[in-house]
Backbone atoms as SQL, in Angstrom:
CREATE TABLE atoms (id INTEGER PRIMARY KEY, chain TEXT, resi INTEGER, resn TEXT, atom TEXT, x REAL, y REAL, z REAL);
INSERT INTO atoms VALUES
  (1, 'A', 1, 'UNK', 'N', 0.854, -1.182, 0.000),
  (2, 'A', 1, 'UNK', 'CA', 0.000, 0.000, 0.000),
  (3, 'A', 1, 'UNK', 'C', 0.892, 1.235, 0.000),
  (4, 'A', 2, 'UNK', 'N', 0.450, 2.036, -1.062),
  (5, 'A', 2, 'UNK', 'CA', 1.170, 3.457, -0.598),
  (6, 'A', 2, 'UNK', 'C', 0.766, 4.290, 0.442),
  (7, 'A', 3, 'UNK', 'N', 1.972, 5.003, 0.716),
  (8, 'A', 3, 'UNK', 'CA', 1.494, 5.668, 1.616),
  (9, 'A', 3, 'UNK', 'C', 1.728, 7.253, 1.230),
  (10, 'A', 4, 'UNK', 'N', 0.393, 8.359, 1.596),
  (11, 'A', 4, 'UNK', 'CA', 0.265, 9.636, 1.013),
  (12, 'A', 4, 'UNK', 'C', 1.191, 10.322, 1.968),
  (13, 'A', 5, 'UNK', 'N', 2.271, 11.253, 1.432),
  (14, 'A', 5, 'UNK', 'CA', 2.666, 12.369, 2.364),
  (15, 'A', 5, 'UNK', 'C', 2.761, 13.777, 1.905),
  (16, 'A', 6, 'UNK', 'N', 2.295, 14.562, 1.803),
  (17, 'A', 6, 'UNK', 'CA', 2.090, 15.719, 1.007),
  (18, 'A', 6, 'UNK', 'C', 3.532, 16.574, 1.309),
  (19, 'A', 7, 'UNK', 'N', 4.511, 16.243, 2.184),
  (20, 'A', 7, 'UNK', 'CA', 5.685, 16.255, 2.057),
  (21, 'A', 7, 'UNK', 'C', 6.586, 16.231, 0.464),
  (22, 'A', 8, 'UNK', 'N', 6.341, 14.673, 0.108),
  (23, 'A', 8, 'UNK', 'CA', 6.788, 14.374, -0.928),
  (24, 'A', 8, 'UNK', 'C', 6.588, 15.425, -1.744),
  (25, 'A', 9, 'UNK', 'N', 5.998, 16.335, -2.142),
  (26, 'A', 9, 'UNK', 'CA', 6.213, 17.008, -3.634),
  (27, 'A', 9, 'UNK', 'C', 5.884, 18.244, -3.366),
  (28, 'A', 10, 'UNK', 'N', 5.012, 18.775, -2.223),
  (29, 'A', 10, 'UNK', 'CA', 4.978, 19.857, -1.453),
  (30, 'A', 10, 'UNK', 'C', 5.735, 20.771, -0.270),
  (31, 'A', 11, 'UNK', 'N', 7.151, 20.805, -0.919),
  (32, 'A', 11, 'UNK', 'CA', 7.678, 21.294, 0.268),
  (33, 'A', 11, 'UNK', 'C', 7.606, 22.356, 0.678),
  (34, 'A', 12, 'UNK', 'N', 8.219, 23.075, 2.132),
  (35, 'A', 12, 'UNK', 'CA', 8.528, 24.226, 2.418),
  (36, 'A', 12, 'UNK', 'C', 8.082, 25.727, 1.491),
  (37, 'A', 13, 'UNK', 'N', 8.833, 25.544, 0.782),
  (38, 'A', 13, 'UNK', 'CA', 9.271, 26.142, -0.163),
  (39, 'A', 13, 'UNK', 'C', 8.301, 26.272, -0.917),
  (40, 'A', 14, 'UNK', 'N', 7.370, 25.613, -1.575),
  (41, 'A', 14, 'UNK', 'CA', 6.372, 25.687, -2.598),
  (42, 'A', 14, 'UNK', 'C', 5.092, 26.395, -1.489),
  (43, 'A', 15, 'UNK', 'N', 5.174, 26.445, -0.547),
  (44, 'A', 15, 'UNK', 'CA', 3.735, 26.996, 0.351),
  (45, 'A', 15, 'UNK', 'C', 4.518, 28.297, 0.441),
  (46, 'A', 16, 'UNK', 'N', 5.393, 28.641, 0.822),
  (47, 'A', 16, 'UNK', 'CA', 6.059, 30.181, 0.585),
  (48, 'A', 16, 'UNK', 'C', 5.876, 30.872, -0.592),
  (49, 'A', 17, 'UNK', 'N', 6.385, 30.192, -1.778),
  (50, 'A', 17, 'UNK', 'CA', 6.455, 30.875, -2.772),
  (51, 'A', 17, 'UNK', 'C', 4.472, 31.139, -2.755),
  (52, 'A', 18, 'UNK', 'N', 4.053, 29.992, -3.150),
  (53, 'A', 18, 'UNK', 'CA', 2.478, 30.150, -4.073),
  (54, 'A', 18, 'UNK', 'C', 1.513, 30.724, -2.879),
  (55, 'A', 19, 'UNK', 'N', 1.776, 30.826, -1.342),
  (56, 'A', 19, 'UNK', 'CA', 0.795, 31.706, -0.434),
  (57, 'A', 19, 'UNK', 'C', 1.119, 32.626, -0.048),
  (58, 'A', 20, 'UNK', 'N', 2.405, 32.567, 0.673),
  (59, 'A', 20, 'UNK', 'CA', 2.633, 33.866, 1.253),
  (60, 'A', 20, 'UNK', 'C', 2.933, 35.319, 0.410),
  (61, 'A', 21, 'UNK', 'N', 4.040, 34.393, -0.907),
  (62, 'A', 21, 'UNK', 'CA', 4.383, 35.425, -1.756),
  (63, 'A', 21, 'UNK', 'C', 3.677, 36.179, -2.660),
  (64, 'A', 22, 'UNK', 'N', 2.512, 35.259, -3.225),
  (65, 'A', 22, 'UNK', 'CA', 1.704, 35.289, -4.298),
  (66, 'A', 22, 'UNK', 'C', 0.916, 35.799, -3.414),
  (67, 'A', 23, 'UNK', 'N', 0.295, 35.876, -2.458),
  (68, 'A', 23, 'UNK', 'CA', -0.920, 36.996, -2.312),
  (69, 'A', 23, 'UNK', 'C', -1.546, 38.161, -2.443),
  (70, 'A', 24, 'UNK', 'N', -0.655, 38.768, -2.305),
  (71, 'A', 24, 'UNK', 'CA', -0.616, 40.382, -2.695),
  (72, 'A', 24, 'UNK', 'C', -0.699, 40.537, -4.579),
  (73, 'A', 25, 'UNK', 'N', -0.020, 39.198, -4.835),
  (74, 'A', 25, 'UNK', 'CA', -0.368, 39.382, -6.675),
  (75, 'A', 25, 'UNK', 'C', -1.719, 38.806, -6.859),
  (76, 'A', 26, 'UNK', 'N', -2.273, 37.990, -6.420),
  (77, 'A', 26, 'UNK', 'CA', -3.943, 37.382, -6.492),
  (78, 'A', 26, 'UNK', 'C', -4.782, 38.201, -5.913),
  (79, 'A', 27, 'UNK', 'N', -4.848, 38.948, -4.541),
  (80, 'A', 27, 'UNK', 'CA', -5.289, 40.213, -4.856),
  (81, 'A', 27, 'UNK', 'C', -5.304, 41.442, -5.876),
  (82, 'A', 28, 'UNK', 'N', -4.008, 41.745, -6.176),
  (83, 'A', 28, 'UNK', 'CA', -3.924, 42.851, -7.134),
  (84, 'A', 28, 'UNK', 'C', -5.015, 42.371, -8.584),
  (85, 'A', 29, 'UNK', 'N', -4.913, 41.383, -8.963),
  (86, 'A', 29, 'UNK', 'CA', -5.659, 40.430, -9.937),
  (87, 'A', 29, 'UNK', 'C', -7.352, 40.141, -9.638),
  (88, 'A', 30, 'UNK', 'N', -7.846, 40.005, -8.283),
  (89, 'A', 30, 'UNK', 'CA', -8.939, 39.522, -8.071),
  (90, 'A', 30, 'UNK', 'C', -9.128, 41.435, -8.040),
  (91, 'A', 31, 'UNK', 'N', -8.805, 42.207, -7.443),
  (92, 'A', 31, 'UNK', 'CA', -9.004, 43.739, -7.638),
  (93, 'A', 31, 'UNK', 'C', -9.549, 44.511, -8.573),
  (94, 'A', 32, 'UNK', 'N', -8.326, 43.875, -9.868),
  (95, 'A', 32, 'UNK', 'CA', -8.683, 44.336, -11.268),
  (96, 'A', 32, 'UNK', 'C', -9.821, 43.912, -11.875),
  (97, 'A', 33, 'UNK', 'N', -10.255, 43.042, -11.356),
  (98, 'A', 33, 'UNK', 'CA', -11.623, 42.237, -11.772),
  (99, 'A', 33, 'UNK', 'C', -12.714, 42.367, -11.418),
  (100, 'A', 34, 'UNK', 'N', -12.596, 42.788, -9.838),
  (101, 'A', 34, 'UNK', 'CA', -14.087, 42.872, -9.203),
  (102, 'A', 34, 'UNK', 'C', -14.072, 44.079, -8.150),
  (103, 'A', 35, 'UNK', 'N', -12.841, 45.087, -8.559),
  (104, 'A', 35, 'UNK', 'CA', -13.071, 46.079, -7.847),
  (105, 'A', 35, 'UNK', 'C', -13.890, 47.366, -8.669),
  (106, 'A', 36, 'UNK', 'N', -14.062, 48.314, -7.932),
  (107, 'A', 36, 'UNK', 'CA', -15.201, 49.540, -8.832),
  (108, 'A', 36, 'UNK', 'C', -14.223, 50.661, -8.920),
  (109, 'A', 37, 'UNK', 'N', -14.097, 51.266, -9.363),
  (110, 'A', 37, 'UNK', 'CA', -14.695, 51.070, -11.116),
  (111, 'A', 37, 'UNK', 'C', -14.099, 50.329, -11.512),
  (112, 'A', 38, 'UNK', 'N', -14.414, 49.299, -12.386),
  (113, 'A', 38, 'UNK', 'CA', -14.473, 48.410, -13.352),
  (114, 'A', 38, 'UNK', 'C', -13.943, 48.575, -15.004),
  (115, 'A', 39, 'UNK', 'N', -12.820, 48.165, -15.219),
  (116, 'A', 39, 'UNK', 'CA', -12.601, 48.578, -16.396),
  (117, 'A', 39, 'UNK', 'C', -11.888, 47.558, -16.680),
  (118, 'A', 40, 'UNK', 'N', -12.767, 46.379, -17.656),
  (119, 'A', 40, 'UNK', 'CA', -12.462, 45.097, -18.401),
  (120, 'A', 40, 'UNK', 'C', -11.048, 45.100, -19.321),
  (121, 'A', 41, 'UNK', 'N', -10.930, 46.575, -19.909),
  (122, 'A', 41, 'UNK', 'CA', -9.694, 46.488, -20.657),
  (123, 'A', 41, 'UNK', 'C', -8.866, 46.776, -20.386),
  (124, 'A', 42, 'UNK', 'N', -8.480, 47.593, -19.339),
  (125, 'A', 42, 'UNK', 'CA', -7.445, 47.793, -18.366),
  (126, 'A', 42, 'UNK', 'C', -7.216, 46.270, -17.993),
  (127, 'A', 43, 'UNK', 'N', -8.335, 46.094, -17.384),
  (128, 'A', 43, 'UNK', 'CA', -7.600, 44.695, -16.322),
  (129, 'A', 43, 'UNK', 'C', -7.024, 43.477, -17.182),
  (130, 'A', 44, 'UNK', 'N', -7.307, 43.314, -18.417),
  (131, 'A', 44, 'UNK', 'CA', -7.193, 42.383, -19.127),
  (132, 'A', 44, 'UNK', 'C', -5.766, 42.883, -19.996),
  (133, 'A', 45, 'UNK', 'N', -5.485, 44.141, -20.052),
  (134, 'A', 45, 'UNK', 'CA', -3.970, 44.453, -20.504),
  (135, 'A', 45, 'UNK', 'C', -2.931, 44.095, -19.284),
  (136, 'A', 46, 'UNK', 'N', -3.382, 44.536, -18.108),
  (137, 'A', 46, 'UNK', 'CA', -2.458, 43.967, -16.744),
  (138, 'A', 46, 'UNK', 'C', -2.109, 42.651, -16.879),
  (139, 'A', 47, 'UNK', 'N', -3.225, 42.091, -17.049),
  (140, 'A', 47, 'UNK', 'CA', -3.307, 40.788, -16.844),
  (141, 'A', 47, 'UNK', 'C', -2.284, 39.555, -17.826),
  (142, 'A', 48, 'UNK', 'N', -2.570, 40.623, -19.156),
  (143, 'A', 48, 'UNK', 'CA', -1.794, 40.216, -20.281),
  (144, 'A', 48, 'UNK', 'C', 0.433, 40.155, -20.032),
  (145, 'A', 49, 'UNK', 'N', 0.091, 41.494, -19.799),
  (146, 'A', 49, 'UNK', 'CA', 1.436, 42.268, -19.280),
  (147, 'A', 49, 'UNK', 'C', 2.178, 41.409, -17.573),
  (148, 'A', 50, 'UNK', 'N', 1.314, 40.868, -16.895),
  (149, 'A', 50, 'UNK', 'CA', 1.822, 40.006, -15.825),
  (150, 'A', 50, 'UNK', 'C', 2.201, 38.520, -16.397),
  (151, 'A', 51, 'UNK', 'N', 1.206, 38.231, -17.313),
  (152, 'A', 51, 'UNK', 'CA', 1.954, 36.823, -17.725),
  (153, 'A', 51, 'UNK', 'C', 2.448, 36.522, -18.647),
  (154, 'A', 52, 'UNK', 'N', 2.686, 38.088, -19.775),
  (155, 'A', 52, 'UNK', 'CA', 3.854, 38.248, -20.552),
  (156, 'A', 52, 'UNK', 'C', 5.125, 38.051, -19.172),
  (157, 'A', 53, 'UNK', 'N', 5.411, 38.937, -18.692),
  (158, 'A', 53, 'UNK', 'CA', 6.569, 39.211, -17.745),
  (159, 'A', 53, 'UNK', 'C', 6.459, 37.628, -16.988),
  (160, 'A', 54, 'UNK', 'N', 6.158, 36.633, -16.821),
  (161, 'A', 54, 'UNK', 'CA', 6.000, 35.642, -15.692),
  (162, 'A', 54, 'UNK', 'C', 7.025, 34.844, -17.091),
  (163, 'A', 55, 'UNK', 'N', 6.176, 34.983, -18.163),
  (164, 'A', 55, 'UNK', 'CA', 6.483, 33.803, -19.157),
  (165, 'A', 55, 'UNK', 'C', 8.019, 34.199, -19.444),
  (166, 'A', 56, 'UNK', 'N', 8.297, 35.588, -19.871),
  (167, 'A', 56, 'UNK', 'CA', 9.588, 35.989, -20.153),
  (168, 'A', 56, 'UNK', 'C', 10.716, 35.397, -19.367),
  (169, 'A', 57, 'UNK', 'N', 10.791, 35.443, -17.671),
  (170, 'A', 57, 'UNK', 'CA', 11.374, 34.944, -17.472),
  (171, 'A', 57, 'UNK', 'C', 11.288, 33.774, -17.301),
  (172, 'A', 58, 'UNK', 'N', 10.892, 32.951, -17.163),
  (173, 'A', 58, 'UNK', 'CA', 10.884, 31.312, -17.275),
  (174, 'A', 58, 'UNK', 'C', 11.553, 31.188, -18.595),
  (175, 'A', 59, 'UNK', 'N', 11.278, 31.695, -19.575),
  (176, 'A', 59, 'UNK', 'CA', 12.221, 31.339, -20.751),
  (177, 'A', 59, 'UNK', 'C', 13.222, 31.415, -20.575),
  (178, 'A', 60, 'UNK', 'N', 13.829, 32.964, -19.768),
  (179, 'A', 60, 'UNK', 'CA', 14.912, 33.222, -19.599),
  (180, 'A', 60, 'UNK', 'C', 16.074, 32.498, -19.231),
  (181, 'A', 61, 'UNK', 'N', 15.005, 32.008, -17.718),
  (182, 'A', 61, 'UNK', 'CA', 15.729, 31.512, -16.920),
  (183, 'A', 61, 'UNK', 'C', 16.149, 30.159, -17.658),
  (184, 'A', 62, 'UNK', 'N', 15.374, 29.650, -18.316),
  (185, 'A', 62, 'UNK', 'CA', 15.428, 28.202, -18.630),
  (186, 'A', 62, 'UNK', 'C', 16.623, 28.157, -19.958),
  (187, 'A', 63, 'UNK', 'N', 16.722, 28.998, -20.811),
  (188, 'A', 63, 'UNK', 'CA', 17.753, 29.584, -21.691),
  (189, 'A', 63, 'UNK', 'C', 19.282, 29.737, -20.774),
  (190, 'A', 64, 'UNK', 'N', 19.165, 30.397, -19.796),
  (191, 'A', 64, 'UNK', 'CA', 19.940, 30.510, -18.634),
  (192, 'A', 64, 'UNK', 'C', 20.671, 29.429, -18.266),
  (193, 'A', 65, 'UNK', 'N', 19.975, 28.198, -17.866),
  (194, 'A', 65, 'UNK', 'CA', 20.131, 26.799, -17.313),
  (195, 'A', 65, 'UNK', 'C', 20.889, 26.403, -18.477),
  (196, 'A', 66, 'UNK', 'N', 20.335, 26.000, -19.585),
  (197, 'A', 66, 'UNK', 'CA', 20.941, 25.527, -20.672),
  (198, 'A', 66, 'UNK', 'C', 22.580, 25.979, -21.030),
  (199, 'A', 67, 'UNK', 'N', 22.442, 26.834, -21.218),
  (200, 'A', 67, 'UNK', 'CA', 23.972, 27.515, -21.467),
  (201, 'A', 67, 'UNK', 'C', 24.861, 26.915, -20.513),
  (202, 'A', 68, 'UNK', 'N', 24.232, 27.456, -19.261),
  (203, 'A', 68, 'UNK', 'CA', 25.432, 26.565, -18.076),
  (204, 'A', 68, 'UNK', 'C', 25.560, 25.199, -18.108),
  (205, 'A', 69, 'UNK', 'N', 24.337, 25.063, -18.471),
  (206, 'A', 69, 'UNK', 'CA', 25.133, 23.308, -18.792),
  (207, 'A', 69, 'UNK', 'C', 25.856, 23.192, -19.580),
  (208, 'A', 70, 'UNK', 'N', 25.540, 23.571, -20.673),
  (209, 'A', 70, 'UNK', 'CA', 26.941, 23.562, -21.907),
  (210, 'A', 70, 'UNK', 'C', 28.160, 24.239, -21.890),
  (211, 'A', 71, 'UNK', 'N', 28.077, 25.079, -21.300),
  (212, 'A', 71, 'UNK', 'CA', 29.200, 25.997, -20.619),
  (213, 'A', 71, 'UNK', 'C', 30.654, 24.943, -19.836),
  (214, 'A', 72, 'UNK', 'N', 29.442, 24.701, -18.443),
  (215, 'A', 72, 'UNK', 'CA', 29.958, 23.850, -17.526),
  (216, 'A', 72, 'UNK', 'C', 29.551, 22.587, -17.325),
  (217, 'A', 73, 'UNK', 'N', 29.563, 21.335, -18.021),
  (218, 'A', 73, 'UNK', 'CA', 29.323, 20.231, -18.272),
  (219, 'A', 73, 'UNK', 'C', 29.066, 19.247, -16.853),
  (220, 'A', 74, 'UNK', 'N', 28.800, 18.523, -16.827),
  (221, 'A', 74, 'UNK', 'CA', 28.844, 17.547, -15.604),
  (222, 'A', 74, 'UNK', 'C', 29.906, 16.844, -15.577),
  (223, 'A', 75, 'UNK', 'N', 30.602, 16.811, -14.253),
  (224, 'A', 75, 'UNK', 'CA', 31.659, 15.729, -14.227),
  (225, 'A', 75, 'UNK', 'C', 31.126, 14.748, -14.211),
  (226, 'A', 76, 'UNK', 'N', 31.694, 13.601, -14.886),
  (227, 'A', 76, 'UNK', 'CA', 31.737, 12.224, -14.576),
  (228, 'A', 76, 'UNK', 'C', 32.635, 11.155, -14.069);
């Protein structure tokens, strides 16, 4: 039988980043949406413009990673 530990793939670290850190951005977001005045195209350019900028760097970073590996290889 397995056994569940939400340990395993949930660490520390992942409840920091996605609650504590991210709140103030899921507000700013739930704000743009359902605060007054209301302005659908504003909030939907923010919205655009936050996960342009989220996506940018993940590419970045991941472009980033790559190089150093090829850069600096793994010993074996």
């Amino acid at each position: 039988m397995v056994e569940f530990d939400a340990w395993n793939f949930l660490y520390p670290g992942t409840w920091v980043i996605f609650i504590i850190i991210g709140t103030p951005v899921y507000t700013a977001i739930l704000g743009w949406f359902l605060g007054k005045p209301r302005d659908m195209e504003k909030a939907l350019m923010a919205l655009t413009y936050l996960i342009g900028f989220i996506v940018s760097m993940w590419v970045g970073f991941y472009i980033l990673t790559v190089l150093i590996g090829v850069i600096f290889p793994a010993a074996m």
